[in-house]
C-alpha positions in Angstrom: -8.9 -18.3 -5.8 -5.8 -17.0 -4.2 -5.4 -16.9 -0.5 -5.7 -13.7 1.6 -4.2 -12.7 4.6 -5.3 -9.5 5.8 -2.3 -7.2 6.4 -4.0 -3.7 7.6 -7.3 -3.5 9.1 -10.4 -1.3 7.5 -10.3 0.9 10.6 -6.3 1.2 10.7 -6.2 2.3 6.9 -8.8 5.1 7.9 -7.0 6.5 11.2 -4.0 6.8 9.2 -5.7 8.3 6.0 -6.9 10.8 8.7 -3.9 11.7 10.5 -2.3 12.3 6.4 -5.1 14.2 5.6 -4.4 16.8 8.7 -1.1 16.9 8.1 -1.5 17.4 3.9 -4.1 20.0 5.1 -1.7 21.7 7.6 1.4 22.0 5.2 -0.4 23.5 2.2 -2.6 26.0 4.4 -3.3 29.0 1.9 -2.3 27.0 -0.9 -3.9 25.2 -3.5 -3.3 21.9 -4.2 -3.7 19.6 -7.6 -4.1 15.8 -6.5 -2.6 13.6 -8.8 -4.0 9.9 -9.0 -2.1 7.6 -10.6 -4.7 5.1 -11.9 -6.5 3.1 -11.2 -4.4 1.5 -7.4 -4.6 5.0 -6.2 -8.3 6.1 -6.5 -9.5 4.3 -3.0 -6.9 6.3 -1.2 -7.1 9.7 -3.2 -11.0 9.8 -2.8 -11.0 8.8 1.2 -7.3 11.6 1.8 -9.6 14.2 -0.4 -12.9 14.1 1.5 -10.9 14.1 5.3 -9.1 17.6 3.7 -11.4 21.0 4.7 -10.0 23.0 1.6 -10.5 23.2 -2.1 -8.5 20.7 -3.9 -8.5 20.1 -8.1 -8.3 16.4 -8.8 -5.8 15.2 -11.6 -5.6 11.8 -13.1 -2.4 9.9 -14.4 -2.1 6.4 -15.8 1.1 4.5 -15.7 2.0 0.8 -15.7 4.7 -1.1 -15.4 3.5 -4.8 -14.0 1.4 -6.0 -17.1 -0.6 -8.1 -15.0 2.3 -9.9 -13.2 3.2 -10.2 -9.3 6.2 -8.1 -10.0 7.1 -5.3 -12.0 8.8 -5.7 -15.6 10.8 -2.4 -15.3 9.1 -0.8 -18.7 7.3 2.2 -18.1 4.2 3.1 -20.1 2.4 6.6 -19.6 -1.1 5.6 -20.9 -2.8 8.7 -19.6 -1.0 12.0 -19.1 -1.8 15.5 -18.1 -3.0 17.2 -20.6 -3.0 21.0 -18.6 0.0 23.3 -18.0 0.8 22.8 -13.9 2.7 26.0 -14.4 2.5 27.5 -10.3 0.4 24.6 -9.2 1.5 22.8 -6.3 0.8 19.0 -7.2 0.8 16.1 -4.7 1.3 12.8 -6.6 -1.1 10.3 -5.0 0.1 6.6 -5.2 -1.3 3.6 -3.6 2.6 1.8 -3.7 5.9 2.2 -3.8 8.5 -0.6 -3.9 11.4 0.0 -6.2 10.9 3.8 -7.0 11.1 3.6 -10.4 8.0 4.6 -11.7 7.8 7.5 -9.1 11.0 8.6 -10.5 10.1 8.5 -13.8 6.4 11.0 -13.0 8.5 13.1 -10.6 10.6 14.4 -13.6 8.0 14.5 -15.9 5.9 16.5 -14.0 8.7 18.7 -12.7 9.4 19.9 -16.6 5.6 21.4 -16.6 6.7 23.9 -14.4 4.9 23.1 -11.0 5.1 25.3 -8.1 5.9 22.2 -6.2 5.9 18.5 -6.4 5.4 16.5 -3.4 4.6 12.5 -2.8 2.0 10.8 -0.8 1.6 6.9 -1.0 -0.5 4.6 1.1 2.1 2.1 0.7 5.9 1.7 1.3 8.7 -1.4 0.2 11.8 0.5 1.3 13.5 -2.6 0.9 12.6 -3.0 -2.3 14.1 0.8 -3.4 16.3 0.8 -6.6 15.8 4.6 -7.5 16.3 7.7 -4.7 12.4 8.7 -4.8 11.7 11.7 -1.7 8.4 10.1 0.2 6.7 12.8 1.6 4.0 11.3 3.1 3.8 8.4 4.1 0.9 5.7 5.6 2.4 2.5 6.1 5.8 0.8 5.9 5.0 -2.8 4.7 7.8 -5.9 3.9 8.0 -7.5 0.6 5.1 -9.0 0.0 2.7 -8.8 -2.7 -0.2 -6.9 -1.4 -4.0 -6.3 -2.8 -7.0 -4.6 -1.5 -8.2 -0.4 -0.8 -7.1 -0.1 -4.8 -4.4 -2.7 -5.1 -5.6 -5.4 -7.6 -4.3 -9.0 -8.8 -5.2 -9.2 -12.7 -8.1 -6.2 -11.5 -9.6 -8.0 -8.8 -9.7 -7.7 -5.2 -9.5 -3.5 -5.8 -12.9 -2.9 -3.5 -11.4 -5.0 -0.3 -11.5 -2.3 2.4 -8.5 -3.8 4.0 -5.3 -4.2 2.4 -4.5 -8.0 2.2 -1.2 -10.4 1.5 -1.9 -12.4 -1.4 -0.5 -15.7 0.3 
């Protein structure tokens, strides 16, 4: 079993889920908003944002991989599960539990952006700035972590460790 190290707390994770939530909620007052999950890392985080948000939000659900079961990422994208709606006028906030070097974002960004969105926006749970290869816009933002590789709240090791309520460096 590997070793963990616990990186973020249960109870800092939910203050700053909160504090995104408000601000998510403030920006698109009047508007509806389409949450997009990317599958599965991001569920954790998309649930706990979506129930802290007092206004009506659709739920949308992507699947994209590009670590294969590895520590780090191979650089092939595969969409496994896209959208199957138009998002013509919608205003869509991508929901991701990690970004390092950007690619993937970059990739869903403008494939999104060509069904005709009223707006695309990012949210992650996680950021490796250091790690950025592509120039991905993070609009919101919960916690800026070094380079190591993390599991826990949704982030899995071979699809374990996913329920951890803490977000933990696998040592």
């Amino acid at each position: 079993m590997e070793e963990l190290k616990i990186l973020i707390d249960e109870k800092t994770i939910q203050d700053k889920v909160d504090e995104l939530a408000k601000q998510i909620e403030k920006d698109y007052q009047g508007k509806e908003l389409t949450l997009v999950c990317i599958l599965k890392g991001s569920t954790v985080f998309m649930v706990d944002l979506a129930r802290k948000m007092n206004k009506k939000i659709k739920f949308a659900f992507m699947q994209v991989s590009s670590y294969g079961g590895e520590k780090i990422s191979s650089g092939k994208i595969n969409l496994k599960l896209d959208l199957p709606d138009s998002l013509e006028g919608e205003n869509i906030l991508i929901i991701e539990d990690i970004i390092d070097t950007g690619r993937t974002l970059s990739y869903l960004i403008k494939h999104l952006e060509t069904k005709n969105p009223e707006s695309v926006k990012l949210c992650t749970l996680l950021d490796k700035p250091e790690r950025r290869e592509y120039d991905v816009k993070v609009d919101y933002v919960g916690f800026q972590i070094p380079d190591k590789f993390v599991v826990g709240y949704g982030l899995d090791y071979n699809e374990n460790y996913r329920n951890l309520p803490y977000v933990a460096e696998v040592e």
